[in-house]
TORLUM-19044 format. One record per residue: residue number from 1; x, y, z of N, C-alpha, C in turn. Coordinates in pm, whole numbers, plus 50000, padded with zeros to 5 digits. Each point is the difference from the previous one (the first is absolute). Layout:
N
(NUM (X Y Z) (X Y Z) (X Y Z))
...
***
This chain:
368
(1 (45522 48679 52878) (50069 50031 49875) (50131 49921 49991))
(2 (50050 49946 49873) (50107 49943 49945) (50136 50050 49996))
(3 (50087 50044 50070) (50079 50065 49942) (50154 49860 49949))
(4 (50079 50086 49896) (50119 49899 49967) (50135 50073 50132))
(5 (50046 49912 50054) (50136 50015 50063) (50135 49992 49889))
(6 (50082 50072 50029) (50108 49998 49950) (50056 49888 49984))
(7 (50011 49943 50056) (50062 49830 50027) (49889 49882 49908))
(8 (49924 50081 49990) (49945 49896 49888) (50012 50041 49819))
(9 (50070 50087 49999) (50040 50042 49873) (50124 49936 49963))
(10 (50007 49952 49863) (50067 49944 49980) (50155 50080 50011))
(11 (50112 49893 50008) (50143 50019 50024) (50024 50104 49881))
(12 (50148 50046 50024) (50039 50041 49885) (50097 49942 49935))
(13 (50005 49994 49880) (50100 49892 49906) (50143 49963 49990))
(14 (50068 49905 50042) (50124 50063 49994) (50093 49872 49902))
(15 (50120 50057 49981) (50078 49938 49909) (50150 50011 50011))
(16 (50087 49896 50041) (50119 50003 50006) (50077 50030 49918))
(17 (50085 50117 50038) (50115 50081 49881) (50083 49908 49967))
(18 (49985 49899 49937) (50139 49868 49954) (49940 49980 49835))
(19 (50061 49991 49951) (49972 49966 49819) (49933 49888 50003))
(20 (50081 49886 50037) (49949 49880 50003) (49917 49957 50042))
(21 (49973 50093 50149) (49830 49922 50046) (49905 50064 49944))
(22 (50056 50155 49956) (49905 50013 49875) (49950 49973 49883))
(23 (50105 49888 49957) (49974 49892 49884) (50069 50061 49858))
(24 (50125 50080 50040) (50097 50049 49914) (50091 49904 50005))
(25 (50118 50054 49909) (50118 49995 50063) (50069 50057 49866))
(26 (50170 50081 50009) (50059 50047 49901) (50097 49910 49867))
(27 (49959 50044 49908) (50052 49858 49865) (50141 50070 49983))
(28 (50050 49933 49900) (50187 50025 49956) (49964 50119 49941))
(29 (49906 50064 49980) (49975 50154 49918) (49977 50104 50100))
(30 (50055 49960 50149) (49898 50102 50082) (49919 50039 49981))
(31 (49899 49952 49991) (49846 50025 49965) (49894 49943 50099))
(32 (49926 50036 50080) (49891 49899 50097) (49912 49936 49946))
(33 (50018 49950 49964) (49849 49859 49961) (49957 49907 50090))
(34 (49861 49946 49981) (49885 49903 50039) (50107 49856 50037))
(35 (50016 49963 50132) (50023 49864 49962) (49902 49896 49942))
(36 (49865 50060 50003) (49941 49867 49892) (50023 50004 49846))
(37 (50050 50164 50020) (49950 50037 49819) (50095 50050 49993))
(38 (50117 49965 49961) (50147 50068 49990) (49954 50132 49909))
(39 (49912 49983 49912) (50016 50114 49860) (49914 50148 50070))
(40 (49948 49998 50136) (49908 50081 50056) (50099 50051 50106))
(41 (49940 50182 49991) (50101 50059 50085) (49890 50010 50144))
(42 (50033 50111 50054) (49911 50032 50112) (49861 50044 49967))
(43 (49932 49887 50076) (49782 50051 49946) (49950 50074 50145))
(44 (49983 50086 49963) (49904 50133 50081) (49907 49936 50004))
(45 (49913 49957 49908) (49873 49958 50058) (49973 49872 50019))
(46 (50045 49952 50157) (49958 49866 50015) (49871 49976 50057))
(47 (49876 50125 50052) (49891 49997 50036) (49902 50128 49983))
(48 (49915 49940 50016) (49889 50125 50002) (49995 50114 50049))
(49 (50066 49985 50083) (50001 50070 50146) (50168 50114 49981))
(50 (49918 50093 50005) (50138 50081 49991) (50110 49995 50083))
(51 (49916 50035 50136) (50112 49942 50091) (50114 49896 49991))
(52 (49945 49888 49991) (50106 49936 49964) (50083 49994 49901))
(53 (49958 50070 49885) (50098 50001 49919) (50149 50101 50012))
(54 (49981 50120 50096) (50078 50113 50002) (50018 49925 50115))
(55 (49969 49947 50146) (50102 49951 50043) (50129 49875 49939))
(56 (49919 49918 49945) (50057 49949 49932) (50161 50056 49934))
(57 (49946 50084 49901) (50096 50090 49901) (50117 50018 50161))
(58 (49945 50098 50093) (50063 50039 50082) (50145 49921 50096))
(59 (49923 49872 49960) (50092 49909 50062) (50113 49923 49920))
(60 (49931 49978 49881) (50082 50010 49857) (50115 50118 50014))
(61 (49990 50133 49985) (50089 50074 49959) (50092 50047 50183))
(62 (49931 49962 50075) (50144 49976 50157) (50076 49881 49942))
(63 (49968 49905 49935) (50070 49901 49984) (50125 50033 49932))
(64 (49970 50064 49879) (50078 50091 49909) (50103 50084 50019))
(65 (49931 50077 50106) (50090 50128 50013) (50127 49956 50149))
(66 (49939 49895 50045) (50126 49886 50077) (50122 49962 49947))
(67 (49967 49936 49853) (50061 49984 49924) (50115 50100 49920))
(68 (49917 50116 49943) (50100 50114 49938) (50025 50064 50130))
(69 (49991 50021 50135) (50095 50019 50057) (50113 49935 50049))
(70 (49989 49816 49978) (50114 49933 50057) (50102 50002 49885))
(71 (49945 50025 49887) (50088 50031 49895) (50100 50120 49952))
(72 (49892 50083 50103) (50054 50160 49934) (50103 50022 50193))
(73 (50035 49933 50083) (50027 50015 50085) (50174 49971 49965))
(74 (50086 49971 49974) (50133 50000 49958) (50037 50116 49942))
(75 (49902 50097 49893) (50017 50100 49922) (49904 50076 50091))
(76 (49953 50060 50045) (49878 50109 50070) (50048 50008 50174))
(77 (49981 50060 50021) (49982 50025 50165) (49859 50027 50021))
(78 (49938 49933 50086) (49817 50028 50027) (50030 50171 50148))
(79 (49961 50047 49946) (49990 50159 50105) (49899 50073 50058))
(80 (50034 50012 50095) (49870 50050 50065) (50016 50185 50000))
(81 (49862 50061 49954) (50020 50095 50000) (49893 50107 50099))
(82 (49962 50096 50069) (50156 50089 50017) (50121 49893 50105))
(83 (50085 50081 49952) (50137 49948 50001) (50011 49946 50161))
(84 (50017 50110 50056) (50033 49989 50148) (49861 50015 50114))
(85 (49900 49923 49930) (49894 49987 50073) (50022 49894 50096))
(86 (49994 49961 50101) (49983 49905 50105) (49904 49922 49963))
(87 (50059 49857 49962) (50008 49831 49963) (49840 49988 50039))
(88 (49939 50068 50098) (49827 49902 50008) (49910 50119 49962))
(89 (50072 50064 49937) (49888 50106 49952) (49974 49966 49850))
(90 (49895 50050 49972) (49974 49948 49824) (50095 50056 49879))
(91 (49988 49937 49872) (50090 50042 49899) (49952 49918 49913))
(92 (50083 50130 49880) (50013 49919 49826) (50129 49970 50010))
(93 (49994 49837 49937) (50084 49914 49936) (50041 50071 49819))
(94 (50170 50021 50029) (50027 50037 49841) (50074 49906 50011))
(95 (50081 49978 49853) (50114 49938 49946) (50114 50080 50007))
(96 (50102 50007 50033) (50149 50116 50005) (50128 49876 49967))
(97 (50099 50026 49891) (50071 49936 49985) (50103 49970 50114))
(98 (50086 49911 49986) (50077 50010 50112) (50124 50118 49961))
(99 (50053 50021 49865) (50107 50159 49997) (49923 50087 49980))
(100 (49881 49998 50102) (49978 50168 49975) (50082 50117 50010))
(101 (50043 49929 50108) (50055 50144 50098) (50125 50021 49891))
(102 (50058 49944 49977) (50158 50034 49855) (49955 50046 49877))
(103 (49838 49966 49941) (49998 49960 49846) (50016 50174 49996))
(104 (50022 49989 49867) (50003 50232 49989) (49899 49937 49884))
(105 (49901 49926 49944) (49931 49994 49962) (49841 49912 50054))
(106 (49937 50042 49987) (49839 49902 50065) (49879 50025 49886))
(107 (49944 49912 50004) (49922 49953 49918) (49886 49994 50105))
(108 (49870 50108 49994) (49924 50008 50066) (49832 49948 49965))
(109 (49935 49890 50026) (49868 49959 49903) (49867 50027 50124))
(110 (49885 50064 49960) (49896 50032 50035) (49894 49875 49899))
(111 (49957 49911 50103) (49871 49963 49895) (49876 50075 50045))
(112 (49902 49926 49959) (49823 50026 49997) (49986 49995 50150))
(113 (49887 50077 50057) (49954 50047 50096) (49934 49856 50063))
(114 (49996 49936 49929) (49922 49849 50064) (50089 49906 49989))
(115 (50118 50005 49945) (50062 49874 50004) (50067 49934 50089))
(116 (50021 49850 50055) (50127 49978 50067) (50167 50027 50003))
(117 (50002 50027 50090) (50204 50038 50016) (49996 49854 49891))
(118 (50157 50031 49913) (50014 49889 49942) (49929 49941 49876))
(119 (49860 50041 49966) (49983 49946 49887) (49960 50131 49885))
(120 (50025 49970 49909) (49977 50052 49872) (49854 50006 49979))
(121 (49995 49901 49973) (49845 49937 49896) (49971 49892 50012))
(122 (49917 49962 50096) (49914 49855 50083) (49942 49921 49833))
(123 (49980 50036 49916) (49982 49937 49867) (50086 49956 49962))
(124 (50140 50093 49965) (50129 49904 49961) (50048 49892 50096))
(125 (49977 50041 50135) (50035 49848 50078) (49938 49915 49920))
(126 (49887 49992 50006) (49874 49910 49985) (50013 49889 49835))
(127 (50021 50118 49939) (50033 49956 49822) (50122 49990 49944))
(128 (50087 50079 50055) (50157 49996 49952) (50111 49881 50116))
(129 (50024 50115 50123) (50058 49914 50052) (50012 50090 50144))
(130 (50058 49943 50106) (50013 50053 50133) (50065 50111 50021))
(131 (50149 49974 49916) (50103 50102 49983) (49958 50129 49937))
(132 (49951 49992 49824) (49960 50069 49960) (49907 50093 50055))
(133 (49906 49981 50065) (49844 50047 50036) (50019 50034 50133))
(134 (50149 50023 50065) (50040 50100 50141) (50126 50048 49940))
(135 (50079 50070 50129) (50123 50056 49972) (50140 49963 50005))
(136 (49957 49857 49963) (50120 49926 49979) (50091 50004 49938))
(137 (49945 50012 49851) (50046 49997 49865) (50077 50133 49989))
(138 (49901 50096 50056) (50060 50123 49997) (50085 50065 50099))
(139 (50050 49898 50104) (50094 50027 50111) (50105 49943 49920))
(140 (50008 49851 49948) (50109 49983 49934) (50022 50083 49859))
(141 (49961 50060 49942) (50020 50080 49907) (50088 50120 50049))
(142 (49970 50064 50087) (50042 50134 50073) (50135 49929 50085))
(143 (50022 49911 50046) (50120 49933 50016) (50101 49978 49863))
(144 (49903 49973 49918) (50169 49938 49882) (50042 50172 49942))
(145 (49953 50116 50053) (50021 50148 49943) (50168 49989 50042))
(146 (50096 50082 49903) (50138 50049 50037) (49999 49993 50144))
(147 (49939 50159 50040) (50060 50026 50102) (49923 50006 50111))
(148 (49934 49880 50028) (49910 49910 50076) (49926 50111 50093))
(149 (49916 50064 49958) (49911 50079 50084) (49917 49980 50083))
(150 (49992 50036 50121) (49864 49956 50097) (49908 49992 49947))
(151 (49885 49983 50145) (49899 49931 49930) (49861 50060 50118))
(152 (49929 50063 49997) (49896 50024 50068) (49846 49957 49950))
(153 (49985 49888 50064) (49810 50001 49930) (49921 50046 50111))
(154 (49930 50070 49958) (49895 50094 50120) (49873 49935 50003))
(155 (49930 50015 50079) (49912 49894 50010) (49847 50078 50012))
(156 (49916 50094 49920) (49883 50079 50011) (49916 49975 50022))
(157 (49966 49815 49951) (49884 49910 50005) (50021 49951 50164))
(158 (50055 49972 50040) (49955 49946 50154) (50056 50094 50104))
(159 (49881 50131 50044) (50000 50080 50060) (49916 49973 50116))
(160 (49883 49900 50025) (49988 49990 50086) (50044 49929 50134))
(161 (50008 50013 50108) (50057 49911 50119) (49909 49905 50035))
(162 (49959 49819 49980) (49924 49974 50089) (50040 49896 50122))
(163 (49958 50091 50096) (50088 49963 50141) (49966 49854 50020))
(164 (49870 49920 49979) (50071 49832 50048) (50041 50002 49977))
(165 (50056 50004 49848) (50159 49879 49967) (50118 50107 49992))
(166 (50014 50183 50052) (50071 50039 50007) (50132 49993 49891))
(167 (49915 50064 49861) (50062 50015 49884) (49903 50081 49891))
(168 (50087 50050 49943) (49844 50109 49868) (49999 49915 49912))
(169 (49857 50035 49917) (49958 49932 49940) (49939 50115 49882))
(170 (49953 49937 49875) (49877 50064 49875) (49898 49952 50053))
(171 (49903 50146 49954) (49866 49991 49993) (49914 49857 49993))
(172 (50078 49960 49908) (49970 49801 49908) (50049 49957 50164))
(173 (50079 50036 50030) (50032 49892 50126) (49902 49999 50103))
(174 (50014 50159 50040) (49904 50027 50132) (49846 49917 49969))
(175 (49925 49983 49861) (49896 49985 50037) (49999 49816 49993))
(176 (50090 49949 49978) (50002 49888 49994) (50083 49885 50134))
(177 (50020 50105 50133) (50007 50001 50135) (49870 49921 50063))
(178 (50048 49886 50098) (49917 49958 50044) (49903 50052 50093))
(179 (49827 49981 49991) (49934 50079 50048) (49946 49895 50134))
(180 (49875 50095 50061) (49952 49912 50097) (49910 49875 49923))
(181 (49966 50037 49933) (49887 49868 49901) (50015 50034 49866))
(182 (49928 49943 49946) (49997 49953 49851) (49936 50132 49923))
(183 (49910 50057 50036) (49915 50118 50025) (50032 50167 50053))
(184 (50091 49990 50053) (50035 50103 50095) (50077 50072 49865))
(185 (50002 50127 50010) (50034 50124 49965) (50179 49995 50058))
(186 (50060 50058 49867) (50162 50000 50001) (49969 50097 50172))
(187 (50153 49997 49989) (50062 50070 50151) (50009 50178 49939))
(188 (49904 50107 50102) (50021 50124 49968) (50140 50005 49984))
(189 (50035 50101 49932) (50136 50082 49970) (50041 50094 50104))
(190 (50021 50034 50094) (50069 50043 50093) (50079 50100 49974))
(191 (49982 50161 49972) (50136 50080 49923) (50084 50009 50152))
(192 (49968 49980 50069) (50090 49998 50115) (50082 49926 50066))
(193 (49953 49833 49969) (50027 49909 50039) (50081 49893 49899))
(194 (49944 50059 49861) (50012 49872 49913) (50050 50063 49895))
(195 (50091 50144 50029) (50108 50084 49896) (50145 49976 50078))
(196 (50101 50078 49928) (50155 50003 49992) (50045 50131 50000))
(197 (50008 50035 50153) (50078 50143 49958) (50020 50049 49845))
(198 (50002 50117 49999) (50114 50013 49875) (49938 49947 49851))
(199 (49912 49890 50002) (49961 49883 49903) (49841 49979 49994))
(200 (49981 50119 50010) (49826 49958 50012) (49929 50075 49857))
(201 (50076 50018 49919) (49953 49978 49866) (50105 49993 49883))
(202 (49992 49975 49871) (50131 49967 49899) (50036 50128 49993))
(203 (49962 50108 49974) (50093 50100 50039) (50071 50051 50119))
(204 (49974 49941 50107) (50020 49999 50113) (50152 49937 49987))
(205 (49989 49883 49972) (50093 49880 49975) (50120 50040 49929))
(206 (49929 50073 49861) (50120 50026 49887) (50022 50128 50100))
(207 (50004 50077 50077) (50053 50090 50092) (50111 49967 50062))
(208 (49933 49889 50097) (50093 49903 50079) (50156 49960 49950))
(209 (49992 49937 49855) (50070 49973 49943) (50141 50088 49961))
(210 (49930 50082 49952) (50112 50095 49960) (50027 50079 50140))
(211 (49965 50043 50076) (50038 50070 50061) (50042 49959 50158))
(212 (49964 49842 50011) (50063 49982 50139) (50096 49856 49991))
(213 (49937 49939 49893) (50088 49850 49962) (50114 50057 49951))
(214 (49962 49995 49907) (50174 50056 49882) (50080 50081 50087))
(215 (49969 50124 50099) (50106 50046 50033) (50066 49962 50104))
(216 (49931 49866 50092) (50054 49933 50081) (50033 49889 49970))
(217 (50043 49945 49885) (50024 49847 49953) (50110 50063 49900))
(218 (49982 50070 49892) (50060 50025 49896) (50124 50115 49987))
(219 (50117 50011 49924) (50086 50092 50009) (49920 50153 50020))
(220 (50025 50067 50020) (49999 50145 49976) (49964 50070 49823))
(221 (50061 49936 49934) (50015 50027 49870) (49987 49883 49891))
(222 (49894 49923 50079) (49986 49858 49933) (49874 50060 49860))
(223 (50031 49961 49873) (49945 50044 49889) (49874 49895 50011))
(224 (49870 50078 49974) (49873 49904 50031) (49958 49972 49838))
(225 (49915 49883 49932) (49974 49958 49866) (49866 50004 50115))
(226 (49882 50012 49943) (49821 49988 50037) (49981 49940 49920))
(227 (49926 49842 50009) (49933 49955 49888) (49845 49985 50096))
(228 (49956 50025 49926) (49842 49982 50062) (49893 49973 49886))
(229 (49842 49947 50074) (49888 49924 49903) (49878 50085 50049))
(230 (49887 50003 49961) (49914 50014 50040) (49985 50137 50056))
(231 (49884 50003 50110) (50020 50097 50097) (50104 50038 50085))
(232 (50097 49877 50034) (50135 50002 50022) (50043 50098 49930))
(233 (50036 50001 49853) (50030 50102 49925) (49969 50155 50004))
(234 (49860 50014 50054) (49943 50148 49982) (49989 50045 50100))
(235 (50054 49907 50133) (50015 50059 50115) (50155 50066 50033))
(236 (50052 49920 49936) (50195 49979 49983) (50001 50164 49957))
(237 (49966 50002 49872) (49973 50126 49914) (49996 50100 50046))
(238 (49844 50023 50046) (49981 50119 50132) (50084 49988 50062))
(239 (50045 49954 50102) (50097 50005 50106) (50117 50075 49931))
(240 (50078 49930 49876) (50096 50088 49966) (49994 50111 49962))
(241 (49854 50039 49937) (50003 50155 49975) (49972 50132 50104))
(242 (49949 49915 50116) (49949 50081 50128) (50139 50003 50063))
(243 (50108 49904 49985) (50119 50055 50054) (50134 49987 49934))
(244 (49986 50063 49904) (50085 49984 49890) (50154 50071 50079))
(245 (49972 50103 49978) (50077 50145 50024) (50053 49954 50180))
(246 (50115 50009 50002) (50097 49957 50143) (49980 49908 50057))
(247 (49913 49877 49910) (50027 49886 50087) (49973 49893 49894))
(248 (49949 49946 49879) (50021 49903 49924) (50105 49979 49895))
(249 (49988 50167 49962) (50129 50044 49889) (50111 49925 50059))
(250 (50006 50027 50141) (50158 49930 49988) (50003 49885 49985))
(251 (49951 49893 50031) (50013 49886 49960) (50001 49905 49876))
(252 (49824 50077 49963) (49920 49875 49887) (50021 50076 49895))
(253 (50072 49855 49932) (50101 50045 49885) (49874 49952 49875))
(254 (49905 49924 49981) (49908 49938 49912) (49942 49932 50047))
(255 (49867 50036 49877) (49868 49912 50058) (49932 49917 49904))
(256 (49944 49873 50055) (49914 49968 49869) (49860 49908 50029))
(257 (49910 50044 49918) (49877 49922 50101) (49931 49983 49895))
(258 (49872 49834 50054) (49946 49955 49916) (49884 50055 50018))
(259 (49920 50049 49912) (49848 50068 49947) (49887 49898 49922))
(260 (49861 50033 50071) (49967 49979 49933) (49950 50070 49847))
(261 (50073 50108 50014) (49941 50089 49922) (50079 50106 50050))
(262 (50028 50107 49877) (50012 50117 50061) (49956 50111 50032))
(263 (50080 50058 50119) (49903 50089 50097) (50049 50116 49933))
(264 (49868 50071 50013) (50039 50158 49984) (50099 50065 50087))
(265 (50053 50099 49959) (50116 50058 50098) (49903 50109 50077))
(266 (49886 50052 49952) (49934 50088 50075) (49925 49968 50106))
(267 (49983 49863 49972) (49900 49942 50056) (50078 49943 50134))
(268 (50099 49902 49954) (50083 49993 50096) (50046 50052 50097))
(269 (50094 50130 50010) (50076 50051 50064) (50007 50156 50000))
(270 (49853 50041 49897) (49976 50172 49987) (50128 50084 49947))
(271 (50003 50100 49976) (50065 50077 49921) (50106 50096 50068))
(272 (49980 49971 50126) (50092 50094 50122) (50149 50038 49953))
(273 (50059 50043 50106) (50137 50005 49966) (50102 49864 50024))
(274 (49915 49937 50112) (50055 49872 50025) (49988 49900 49960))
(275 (49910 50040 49888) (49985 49893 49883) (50114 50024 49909))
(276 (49996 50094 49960) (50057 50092 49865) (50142 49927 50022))
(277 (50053 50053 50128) (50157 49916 50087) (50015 49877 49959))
(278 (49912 49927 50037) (50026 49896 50012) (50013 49897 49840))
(279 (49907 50079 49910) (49970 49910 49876) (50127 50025 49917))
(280 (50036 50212 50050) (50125 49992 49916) (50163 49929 50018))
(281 (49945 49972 50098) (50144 49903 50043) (50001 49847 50020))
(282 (49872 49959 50011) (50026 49863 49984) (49921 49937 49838))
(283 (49849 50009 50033) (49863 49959 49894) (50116 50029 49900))
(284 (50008 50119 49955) (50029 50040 49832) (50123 49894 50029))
(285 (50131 49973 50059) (50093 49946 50000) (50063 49883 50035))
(286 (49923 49948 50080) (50056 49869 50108) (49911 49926 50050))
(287 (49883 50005 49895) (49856 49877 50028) (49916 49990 49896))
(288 (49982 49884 50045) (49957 49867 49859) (49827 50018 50069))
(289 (49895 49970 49885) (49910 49943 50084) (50007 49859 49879))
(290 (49912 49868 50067) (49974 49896 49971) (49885 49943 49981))
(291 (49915 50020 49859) (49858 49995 50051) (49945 49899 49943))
(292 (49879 49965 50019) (49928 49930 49946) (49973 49949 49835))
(293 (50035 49956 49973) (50000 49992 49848) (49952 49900 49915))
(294 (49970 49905 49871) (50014 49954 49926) (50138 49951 49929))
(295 (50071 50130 49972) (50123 49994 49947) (50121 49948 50065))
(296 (50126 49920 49969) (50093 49949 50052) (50053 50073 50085))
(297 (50096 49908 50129) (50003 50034 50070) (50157 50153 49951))
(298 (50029 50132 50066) (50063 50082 49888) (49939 50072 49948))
(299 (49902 49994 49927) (49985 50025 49840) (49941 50166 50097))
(300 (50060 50138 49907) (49960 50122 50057) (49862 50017 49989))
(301 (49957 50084 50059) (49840 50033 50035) (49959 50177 50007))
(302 (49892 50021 49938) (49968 50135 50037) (49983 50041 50136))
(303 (50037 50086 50053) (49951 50046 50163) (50080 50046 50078))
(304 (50102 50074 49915) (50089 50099 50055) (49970 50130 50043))
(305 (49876 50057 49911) (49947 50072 49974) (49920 50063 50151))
(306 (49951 49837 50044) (49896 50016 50119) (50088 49935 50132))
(307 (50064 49926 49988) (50075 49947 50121) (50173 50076 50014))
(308 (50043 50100 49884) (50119 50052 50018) (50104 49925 50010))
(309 (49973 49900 49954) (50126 49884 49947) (49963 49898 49850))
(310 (50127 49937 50040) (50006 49938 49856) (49954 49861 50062))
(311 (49841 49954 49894) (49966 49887 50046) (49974 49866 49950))
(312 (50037 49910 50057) (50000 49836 49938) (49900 49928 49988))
(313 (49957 49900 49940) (49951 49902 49992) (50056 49907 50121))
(314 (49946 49973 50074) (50018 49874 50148) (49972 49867 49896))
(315 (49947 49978 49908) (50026 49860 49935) (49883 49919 50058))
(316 (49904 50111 50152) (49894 49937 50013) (49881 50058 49934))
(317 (49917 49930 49983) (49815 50091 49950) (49884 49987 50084))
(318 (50008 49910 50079) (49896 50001 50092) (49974 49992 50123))
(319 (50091 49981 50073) (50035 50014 50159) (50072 50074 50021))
(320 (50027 50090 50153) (50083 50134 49978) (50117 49898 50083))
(321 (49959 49925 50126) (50032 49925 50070) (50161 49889 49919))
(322 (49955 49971 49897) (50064 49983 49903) (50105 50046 49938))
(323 (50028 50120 50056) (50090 50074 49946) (50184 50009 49986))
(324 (49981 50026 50172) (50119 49967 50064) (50083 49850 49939))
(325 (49898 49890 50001) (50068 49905 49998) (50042 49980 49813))
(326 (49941 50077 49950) (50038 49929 49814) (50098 50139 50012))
(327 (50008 50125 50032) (50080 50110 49936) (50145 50045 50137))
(328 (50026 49905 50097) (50072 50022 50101) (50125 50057 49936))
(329 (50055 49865 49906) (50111 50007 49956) (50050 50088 49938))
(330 (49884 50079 49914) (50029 50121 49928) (50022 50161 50112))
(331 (49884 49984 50085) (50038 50101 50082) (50161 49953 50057))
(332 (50039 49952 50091) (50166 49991 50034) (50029 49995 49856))
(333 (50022 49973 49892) (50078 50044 49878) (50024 50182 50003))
(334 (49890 50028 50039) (49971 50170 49968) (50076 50082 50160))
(335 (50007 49916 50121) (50058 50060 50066) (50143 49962 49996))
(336 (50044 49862 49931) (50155 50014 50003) (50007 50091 49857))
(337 (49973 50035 49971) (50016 50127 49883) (50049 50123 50082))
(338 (49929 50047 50044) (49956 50112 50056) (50138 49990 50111))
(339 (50055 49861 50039) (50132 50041 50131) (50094 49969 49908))
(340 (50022 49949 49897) (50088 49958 49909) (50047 50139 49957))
(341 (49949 50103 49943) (49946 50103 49891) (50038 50137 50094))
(342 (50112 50030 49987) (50055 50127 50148) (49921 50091 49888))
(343 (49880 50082 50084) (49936 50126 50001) (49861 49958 49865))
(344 (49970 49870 49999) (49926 49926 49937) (49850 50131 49994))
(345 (49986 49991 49847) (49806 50066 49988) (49980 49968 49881))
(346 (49881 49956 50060) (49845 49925 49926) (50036 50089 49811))
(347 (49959 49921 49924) (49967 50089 49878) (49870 49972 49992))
(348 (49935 50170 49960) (49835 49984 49960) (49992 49888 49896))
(349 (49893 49896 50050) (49951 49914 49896) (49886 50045 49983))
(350 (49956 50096 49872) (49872 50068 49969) (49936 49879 49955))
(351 (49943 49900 50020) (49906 49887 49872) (49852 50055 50023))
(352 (49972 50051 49897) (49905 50049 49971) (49874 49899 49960))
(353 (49906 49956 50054) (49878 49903 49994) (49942 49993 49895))
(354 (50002 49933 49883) (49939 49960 49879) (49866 49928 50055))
(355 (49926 50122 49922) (49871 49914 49996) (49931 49895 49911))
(356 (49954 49922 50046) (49967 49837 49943) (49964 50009 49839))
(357 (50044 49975 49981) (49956 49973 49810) (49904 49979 49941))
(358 (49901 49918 50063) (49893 49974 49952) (49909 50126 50059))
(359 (50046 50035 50092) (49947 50103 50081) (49945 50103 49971))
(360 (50112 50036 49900) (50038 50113 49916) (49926 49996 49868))
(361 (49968 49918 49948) (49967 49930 49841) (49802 50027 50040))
(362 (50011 49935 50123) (49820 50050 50065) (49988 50074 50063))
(363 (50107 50142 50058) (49938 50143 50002) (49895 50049 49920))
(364 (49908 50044 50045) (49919 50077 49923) (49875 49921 49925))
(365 (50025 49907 50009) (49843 49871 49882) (49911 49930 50128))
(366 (50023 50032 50079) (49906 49912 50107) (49997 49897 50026))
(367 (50121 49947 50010) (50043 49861 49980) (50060 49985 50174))
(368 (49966 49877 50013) (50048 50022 50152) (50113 49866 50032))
***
């Protein structure tokens, strides 16, 4: 009988994290384009073969995130978290400003459960620009504020540890880790081996955060702003309503997060008492949601009703991912409000949902 040896299966694919030998490089727009085809951004599909294309991608976006960290390194401190864990044991990488420890204000951001530390929206790199499409734009934004508030980016998307290269990584990352062959099956997940104390899920993380970073980095009475996206957002959420009462109240002064939609409040966070706490003191008063929209970026929205705040148009309509980066500016508008504004609260914006016109005109005739 025939059998195949391992060694006769083909290699597995690999690709150097450099722009250029990847056949990029960045134009006067910060933007990555084709050096053959200046007008072409990054192509996913350069083969048949899946594999290579997600390693590919994979090696593409280390290239990247090299980059927005040599950039974001003058303004950011790279941190290892937990805090006082001993140097060869595993960890999540956050962002922490360098005045944390002074600011009496911080500016706290949760993204998506899959994303990289550092970027926003791997599309706006791709189509807009480098700055825009990570947390660049929006580190220098939160810098030009009065009264220059810290800065915490938490990092939910790269929770796992993988010990070769002894650094965490996303899901997108882990499976795009070099294997034994071309063929071979990603590397099992390890909850023992290939987690983070403390960090072995986004609620885990947004735990971490509030309750062992901030009070060892940050004043005592340092006022927290939450901006959060995604599941980022609805994990952030929970967390604050599960510990509202003697331990968030004191701090987190406002919140504001991008949606794709809004969530029911029942659905969300149930009807308890520690809901009830929590919505009447912050939701009804001191949080924005930011959702998905059609309409300009601003423009009010129905869904107060169901999310217990007053809610915006994000200025995006079809990516949620999207969000953060077109409506940033408006959220910090809404939290220097809120520190500007001694004993600052929300006014109900009732906008009540008009239904479509034509909509209305073909109620009832069978008209579709």
């Amino acid at each position: 009988m025939y059998r195949l040896h391992e060694s006769a299966l083909p290699p597995d694919i690999q690709f150097p994290a450099d722009l250029k030998e990847l056949g990029y490089f960045i134009n006067d727009k910060d933007q990555i384009r084709s050096i053959k085809n200046p007008d072409q951004d990054f192509n996913f599909f350069i083969s048949k073969n899946e594999r290579v294309n997600v390693v590919q991608r994979e090696a593409h976006n280390t290239a990247v995130r090299t980059i927005i960290e040599s950039r974001l390194a003058p303004h950011l401190n790279l941190t290892h978290i937990p805090i006082n864990a001993p140097p060869s044991s595993p960890y999540i990488p956050i962002h922490t400003s360098p005045n944390i420890s002074t600011c009496t204000r911080l500016i706290l951001y949760f993204g998506e459960s899959w994303q990289d530390l550092g970027v926003l929206a791997w599309r706006t790199i791709g189509q807009t620009s480098i700055a825009a499409g990570s947390i660049i734009n929006l580190v220098h934004a939160i810098e030009s504020a009065p009264d220059k508030p810290g800065i915490v980016i938490a990092n939910p998307g790269q929770l796992l540890w993988y010990r070769g290269g002894q650094r965490a990584v996303t899901m997108t990352t882990w499976n795009a880790l070099p294997r034994q062959t071309a063929v071979s099956l990603a590397m099992e997940i390890s909850e023992e081996k290939n987690r983070v104390a403390g960090n072995r899920t986004p609620m885990e993380h947004v735990a971490h955060i509030f309750e062992e970073v901030i009070p060892k980095l940050a004043k005592k009475d340092v006022a927290i702003d939450v901006m959060a996206t995604g599941d980022g957002a609805q994990v952030a959420v929970e967390y604050l309503r599960d510990n509202w009462e003697g331990k968030a109240e004191k701090n987190v002064r406002a919140v504001a997060v991008g949606c794709g939609y809004t969530w029911s409040r029942a659905e969300m966070v149930g009807e308890g008492a520690k809901f009830r706490t929590f919505w009447a003191n912050v939701e009804q008063q001191r949080a924005r949601g930011y959702i998905q929209n059609y309409e300009p970026l601003d423009t009010p929205l129905a869904g107060r009703k169901d999310m217990g705040c007053n809610c915006y148009s994000s200025g995006e309509n079809a990516i949620m991912e999207l969000i953060i980066p077109t409506a940033y500016k408006s959220m910090l508008g809404f939290f220097q409000l809120v520190n500007d504004v001694p004993g600052y609260r929300e006014i109900a914006d009732d906008v009540v949902e008009v239904e479509d016109e034509k909509e209305s005109k073909d109620e009832g005739t069978g008209k579709i």
